[in-house]
C-alpha positions as CSV (number, residue, x, y, z in Angstrom):
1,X,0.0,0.0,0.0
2,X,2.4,2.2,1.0
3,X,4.1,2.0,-3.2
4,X,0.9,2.9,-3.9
5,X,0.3,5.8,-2.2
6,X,4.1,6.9,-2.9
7,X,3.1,6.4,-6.8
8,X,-0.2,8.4,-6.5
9,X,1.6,11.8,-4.5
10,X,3.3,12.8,-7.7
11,X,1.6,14.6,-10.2
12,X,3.7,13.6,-13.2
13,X,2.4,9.9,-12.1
14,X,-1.0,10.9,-11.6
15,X,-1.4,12.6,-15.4
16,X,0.4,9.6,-17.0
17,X,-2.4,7.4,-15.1
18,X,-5.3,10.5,-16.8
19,X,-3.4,9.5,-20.2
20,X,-3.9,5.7,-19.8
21,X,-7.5,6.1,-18.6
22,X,-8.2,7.2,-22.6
23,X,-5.7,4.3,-24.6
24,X,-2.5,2.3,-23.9
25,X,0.3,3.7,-25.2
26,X,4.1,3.1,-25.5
27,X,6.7,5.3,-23.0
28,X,7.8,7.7,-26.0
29,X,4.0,8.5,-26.5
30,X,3.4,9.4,-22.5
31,X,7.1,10.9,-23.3
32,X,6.0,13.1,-25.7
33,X,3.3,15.0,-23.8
34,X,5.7,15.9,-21.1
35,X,8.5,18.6,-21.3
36,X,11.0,16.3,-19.3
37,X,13.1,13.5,-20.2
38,X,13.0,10.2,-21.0
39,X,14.7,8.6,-18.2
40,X,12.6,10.5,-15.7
41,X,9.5,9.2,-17.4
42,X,10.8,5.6,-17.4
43,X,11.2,6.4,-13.7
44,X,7.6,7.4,-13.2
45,X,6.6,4.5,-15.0
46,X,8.9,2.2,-13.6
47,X,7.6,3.6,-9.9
48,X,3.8,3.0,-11.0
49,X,4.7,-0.8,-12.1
50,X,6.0,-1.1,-8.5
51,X,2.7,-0.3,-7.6
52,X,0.6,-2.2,-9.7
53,X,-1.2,0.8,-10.7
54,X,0.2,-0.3,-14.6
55,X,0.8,-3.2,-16.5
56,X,3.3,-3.3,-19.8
57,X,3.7,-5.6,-22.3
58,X,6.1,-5.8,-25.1
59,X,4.9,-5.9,-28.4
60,X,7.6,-6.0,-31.2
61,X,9.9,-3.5,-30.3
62,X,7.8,-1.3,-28.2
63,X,6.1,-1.6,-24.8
64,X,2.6,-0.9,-24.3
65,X,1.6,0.7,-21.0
66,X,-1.9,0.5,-20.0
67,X,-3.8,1.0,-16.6
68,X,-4.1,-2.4,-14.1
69,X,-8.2,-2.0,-13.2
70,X,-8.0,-4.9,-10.8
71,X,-5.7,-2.6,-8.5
72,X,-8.1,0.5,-9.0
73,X,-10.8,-1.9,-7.8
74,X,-8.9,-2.8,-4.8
75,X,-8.1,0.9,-4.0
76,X,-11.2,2.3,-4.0
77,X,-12.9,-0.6,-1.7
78,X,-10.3,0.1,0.4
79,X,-11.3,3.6,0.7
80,X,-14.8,3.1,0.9
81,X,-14.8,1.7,4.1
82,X,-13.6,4.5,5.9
83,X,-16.9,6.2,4.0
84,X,-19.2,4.0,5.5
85,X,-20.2,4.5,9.6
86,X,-21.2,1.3,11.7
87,X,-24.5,2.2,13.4
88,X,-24.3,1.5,17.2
């Protein structure tokens, strides 16, 4: 949990994760919309693998990034029961 959270408090992270939500796409694509360099974004990535908050798989010569959904699932149960109040 505690990768996760560490993966989620960077806002790089969190607007690669926003770019996944629409397609998969390959680390010089999420590369691309960013104005730093490649290693860092590799980094980021690399950090939300850790995480399990994203999945890639090689295809050819490139790897595909996409969002895991299972994870996401398990997240926001995991937040919902601090939502809910047990009646006394």
């Amino acid at each position: 949990m505690n990768n996760l959270f560490k993966a989620l408090n960077d806002p790089t992270r969190r607007s690669i994760l926003e770019m996944l939500k629409k397609k998969d796409m390959t680390a010089g694509e999420i590369a691309d919309q960013f104005n730093i360099s490649k290693p860092s974004i590799s980094h980021h990535l690399d950090l939300l693998k850790q995480a399990d908050l994203v999945v890639a798989v090689k295809e050819g010569q490139f790897i595909f990034y996409s969002i895991n959904t299972t994870v996401m699932d398990e997240i926001v149960q995991w937040l919902m029961q601090f939502s809910q109040k047990k009646k006394k």
